[in-house]
N, C-alpha and C positions, 0 to 999 in steps of 0.2 A: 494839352500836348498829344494824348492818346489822337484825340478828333482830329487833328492836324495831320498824324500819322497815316491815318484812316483814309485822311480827304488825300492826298500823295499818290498814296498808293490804292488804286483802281483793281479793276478784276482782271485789267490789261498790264497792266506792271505784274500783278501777281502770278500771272499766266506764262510772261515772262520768266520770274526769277525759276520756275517749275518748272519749264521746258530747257533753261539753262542748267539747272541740276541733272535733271533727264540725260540732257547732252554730257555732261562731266562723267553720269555714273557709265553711259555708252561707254566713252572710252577709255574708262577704269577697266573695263567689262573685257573691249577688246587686245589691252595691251597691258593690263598687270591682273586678271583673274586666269583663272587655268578651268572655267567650264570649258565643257564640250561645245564645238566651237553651236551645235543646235540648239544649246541651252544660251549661249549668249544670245543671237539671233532673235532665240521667243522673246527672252526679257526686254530686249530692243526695241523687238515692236509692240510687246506690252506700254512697254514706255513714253512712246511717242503715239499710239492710238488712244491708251488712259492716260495721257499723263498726268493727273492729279491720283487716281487712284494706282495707276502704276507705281505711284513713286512710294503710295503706303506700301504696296506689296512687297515693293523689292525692299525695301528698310524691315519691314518684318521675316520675312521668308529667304531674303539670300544671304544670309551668315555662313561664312567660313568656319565652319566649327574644327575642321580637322589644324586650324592654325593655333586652337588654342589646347591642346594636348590635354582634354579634358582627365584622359584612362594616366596617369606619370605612375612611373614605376620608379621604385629605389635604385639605386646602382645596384646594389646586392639581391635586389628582386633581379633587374634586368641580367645580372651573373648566374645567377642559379635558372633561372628560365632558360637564358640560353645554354648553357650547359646540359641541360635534358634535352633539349632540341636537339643540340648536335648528339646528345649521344641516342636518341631515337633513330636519328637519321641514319647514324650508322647501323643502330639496329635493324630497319627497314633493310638497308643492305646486305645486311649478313645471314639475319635471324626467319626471312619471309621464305616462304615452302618455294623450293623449284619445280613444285608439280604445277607443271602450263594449264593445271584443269584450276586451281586452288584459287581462289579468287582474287586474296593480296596479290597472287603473283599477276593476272590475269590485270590487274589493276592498279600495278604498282607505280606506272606515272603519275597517276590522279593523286594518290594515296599521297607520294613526294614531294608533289603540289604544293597538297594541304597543308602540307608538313612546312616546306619551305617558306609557302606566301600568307597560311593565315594562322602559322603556329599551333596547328591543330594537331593534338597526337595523336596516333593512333593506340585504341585502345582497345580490350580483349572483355568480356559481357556473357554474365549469363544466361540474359534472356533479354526478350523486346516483345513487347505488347504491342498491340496497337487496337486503337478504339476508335468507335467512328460517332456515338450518340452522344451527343450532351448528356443529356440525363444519367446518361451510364456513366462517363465522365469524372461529371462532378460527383456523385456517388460513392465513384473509388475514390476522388479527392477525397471526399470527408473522410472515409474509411479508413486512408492510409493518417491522414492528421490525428484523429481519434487514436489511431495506435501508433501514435510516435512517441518517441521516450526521450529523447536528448535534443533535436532541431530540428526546426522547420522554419524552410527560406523558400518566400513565396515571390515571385517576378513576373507584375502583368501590366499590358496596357491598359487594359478597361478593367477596373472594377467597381459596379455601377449601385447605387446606396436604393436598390431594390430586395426581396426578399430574399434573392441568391447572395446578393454580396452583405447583405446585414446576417444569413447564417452563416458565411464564411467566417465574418468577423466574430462572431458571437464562437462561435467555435474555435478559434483561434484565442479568444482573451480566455475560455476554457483550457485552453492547451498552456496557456501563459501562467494559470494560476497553479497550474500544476506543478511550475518549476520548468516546461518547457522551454529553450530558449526560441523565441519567436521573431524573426524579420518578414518585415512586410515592405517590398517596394512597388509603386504604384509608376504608373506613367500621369505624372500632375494634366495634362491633356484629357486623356484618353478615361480618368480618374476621376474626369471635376466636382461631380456629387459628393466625393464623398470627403470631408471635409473633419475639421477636431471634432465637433462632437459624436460622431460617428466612429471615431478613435480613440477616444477621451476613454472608455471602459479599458482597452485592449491595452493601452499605456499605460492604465492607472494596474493593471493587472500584472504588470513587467514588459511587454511583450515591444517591439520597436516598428517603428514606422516609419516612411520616408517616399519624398515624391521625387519623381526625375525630372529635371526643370522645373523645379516650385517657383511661381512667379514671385518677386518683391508682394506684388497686389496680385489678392486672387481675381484668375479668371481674367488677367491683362499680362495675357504670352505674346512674348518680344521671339519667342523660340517654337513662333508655331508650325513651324516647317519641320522641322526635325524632334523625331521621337522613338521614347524605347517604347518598341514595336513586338520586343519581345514577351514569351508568353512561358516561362520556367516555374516548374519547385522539387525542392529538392527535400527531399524527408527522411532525417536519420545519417542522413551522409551513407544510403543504402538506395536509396529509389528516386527518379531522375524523370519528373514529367517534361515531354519538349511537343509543343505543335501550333494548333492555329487557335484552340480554345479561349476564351475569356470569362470573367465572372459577372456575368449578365443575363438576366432572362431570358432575351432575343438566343442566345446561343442552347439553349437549353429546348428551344423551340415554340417559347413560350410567347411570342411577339406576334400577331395576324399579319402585320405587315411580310414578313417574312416563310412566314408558317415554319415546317422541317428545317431545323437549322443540321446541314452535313458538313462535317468537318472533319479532320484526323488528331489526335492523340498519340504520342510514344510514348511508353512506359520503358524504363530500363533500368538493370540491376546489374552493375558490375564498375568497371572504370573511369566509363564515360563519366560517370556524374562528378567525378574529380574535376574535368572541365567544364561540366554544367557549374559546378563550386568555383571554380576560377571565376565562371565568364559573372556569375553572379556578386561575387565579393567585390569585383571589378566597378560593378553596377555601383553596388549600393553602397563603396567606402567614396566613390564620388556623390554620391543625393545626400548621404548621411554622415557625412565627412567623421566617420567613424575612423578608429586606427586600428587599422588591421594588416599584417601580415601576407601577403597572398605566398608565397612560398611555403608556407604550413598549412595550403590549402592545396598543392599541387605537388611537391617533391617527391612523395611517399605514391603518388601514383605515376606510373609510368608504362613503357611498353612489357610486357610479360606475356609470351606467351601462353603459358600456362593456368591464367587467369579467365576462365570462358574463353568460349571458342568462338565468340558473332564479334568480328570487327567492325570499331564503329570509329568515326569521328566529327566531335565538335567543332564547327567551323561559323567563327560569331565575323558580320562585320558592321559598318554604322559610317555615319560622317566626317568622326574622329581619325580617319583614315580613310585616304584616298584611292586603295586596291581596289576597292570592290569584291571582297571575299569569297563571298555568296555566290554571287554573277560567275565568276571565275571557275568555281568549283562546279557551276551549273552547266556551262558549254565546256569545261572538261569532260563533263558526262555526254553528253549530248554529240559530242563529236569523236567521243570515243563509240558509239553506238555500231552493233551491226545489223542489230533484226529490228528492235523493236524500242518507241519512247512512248510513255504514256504519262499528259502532264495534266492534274487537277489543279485550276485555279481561278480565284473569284475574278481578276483583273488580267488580262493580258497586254500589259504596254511596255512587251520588250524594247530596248535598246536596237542601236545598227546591229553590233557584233554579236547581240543575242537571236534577234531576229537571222541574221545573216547562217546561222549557224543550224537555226533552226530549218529553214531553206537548204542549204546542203545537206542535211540528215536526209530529209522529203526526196530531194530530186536524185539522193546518193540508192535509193531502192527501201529504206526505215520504213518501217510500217511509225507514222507518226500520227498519236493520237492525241486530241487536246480537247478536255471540260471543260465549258463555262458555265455559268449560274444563265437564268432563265430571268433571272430578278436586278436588275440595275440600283444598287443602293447608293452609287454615286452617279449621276446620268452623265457629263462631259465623259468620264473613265469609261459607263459602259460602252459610250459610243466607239470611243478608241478601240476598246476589245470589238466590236464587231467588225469595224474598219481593218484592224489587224486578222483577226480570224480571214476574211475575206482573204487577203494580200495570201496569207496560206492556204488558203483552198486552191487558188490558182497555182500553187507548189508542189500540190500532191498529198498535204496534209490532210487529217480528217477532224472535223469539227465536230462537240457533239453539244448542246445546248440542255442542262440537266434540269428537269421540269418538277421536281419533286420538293419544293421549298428550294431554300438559299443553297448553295454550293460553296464554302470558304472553304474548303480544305486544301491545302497548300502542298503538292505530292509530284514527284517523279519518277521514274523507275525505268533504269534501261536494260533491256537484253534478259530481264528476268535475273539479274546479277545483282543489280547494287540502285539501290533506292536511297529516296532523303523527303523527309519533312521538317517542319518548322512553322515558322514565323512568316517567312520569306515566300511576298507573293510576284510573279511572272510579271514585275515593272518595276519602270525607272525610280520610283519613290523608294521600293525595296532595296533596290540593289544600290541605292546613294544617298538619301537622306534620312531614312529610320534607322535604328538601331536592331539587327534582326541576328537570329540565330536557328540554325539548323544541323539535322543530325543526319551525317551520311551511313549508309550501313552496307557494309560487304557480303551481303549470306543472302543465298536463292531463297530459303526457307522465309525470311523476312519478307524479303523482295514480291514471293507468290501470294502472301498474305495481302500486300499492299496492289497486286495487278488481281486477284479473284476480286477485291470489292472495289474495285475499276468496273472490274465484268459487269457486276451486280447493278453497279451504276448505272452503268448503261442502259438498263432495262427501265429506266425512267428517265432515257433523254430522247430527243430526237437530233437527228444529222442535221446541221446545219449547211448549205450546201451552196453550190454558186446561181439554181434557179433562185435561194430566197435573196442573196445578194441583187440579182437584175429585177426583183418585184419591189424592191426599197425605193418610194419616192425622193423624188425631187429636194425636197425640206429635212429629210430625213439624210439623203447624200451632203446636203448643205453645214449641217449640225455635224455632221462625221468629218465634215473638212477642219473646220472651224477647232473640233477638239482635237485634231492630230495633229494640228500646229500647237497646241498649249502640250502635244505630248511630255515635253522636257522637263516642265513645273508638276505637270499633276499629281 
């Protein structure tokens, strides 16, 4: 029967029935999905140039995850959240300083925004750190874990079953045995090394685990397109890590491929981390289908002025939702600008309306500045970031190419007023398909911290400029084409 099957159907009937799916999923694509009409286009002609392996791709990578409501809230979650919502909102109205120098006030559209589209409150902080070394880093990590007394919630994409992430762990089934209460969420991706026995101490110790999209079978993601990209910990329900960090060698600078690995770290102590606790519990009662409460995570913090003086707010978005959080709050900055943007990041494959936005700052008189890595760790990507770099040179923008090991650091800062880091890198993968979280902060004082090792930066880049643009051969222009049409997937 099989053989008969077989003998039937040829590589030309096969080819058929593949290029007839191709054709179905086209016009699913163009008359019941909601991509961006460039995202349907690439898959398109992904589709009908691969179509065999097109049709893996798109069965693996284009899930609609925002249809399936992964983050569901109670009724009585969803009545009490909004309930602070609105009543922040009106606090933003009443309770923000009328001094036009003050910065809430200075910035109180953006701030509304936030409030409004990505439920993000704003909240009142005693302090903010920022660190730029791995080594340093993870050091304070231990530090702060070593002297935690009641919890510690850890949130990463990579945690990788080398020396750094086997002393995390080992450290952590320490803190467990202690009576610690210990949560560890992984991004099952980003995490693949590191497996039960590798966790087998840290569980057997009390401590909890959990992965974000854990396959049925390991290491066969049906969800490999979308991931928590996020990089959180939270310790004591006092101290609030948020940036581009992971638990990995390479990040510590420890990889030759790489060499200096630069990134950014927030450190904060005050309110914020009440939403860093949200956005976290969010996470990890979906991987670990644990029963928890978020309302007894969130209620008890709110707007206070009185509570530190650095306004800061948590603004998380992902797949699960189709705003684009992140993005949003990024060209609210950007277009609120009038002197100056200064943007670190390893990828630059803005969007139209980002890119767009970023071109009217440039030609509006912005001094606009933008880092990229020296070091291509995805080569389609780097080439988009160079091909885009270019597009803003001819704008007025200034490019600076950072020669000094890898450049991940994920940073913006405009006007010397209000800065944000995170998770959240300058493309479309960030702003649509990972899970990402970033911290906006209102206060110069923050802000000059984060533009003086801009400065510094600097002293280990060179301009990249429109002569190296016209020296770029032939093969090299060719490659630059070729990945700015896959822009929409990468």
């Amino acid at each position: 029967m099989l053989d008969q099957i077989l003998q039937f159907f040829t590589l030309a009937h096969i080819m058929a029935i593949i290029y007839a799916l191709n054709t179905i999923i086209a016009f699913g694509l163009i008359f019941f999905d909601d991509k961006p009409p460039t995202a349907t286009m690439a898959w398109i002609m992904i589709l009908y140039i691969m179509p065999v392996a097109g049709l893996f791709l798109y069965l693996i990578l284009s899930q609609n995850i925002a249809r399936q409501q992964i983050f569901r809230m109670t009724e009585e979650e969803k009545e009490g959240m909004g309930t602070l919502l609105d009543w922040q909102k009106q606090a933003v109205k009443d309770e923000l300083s009328d001094d036009p120098d003050d910065l809430t006030m200075k910035w109180r559209e953006m701030i509304s925004m936030n409030l409004d589209y990505a439920d993000a409150l704003l909240t009142g902080n005693e302090s903010v750190e920022l660190i730029y070394d791995g080594r340093e880093m993870f050091e304070r990590l231990c530090s702060d874990i070593e002297n935690a007394r009641y919890t510690i919630k850890l949130c990463y994409f990579i945690v990788k079953d080398d020396f750094v992430g086997k002393r995390l762990i080992e450290l952590l089934t320490e803190k467990a045995r202690q009576g610690v209460k210990v949560r560890l969420l992984m991004d099952a991706l980003g995490s693949r090394s590191i497996g039960r026995s590798e966790l087998r101490e840290l569980r057997k110790a009390g401590g909890s685990c959990a992965f974000f999209f854990k396959p049925f079978i390991r290491h066969l993601y049906f969800r490999i397109n979308y991931r928590n990209h996020r990089k959180l910990a939270i310790i004591d329900n006092e101290i609030g890590y948020i940036g581009g960090f992971n638990i990995a060698k390479e990040y510590l600078g420890y990889k030759r491929k790489f060499g200096y690995w630069r990134d950014t770290q927030m450190i904060i102590r005050g309110n914020a981390v009440a939403s860093l606790n949200e956005r976290f519990y969010q996470d990890w009662r979906y991987a670990s289908k644990e029963d928890l409460h978020l309302l007894d995570q969130s209620m008890k913090y709110a707007f206070r002025g009185n509570i530190g003086d650095i306004p800061a707010q948590i603004v998380s978005s992902g797949p699960e939702s189709e705003k684009e959080e992140v993005k949003m709050a990024f060209i609210r900055m950007i277009t609120g600008a009038r002197k100056s943007i200064f943007i670190q990041t390893p990828y630059l494959v803005p969007d139209a309306p980002m890119m767009e936005a970023l071109i009217m700052a440039a030609r509006s008189g912005v001094d606009v500045k933008i880092m990229i890595p020296c070091i291509p760790d995805h080569p389609f990507v780097y080439r988009t970031t160079l091909y885009n770099a270019g597009r803003l040179i001819n704008e007025g923008a200034r490019i600076y190419i950072y020669e000094n090991g890898f450049l991940h650091a994920k940073t913006m800062t405009v006007d010397g007023e209000v800065c944000t880091t995170g998770s959240t890198n300058f493309d479309i993968r960030s702003f649509r398909l990972n899970f990402e979280s970033n911290a906006f902060i209102y206060d110069r004082a923050v802000t000059e911290m984060m533009n003086e090792q801009f400065r510094r930066d600097m002293q280990h880049c060179r301009p990249y400029t429109q002569k190296d643009r016209d020296e770029i051969d032939i093969k090299e222009r060719a490659l630059e084409s070729v990945s700015r049409l896959l822009t929409e997937i990468l």
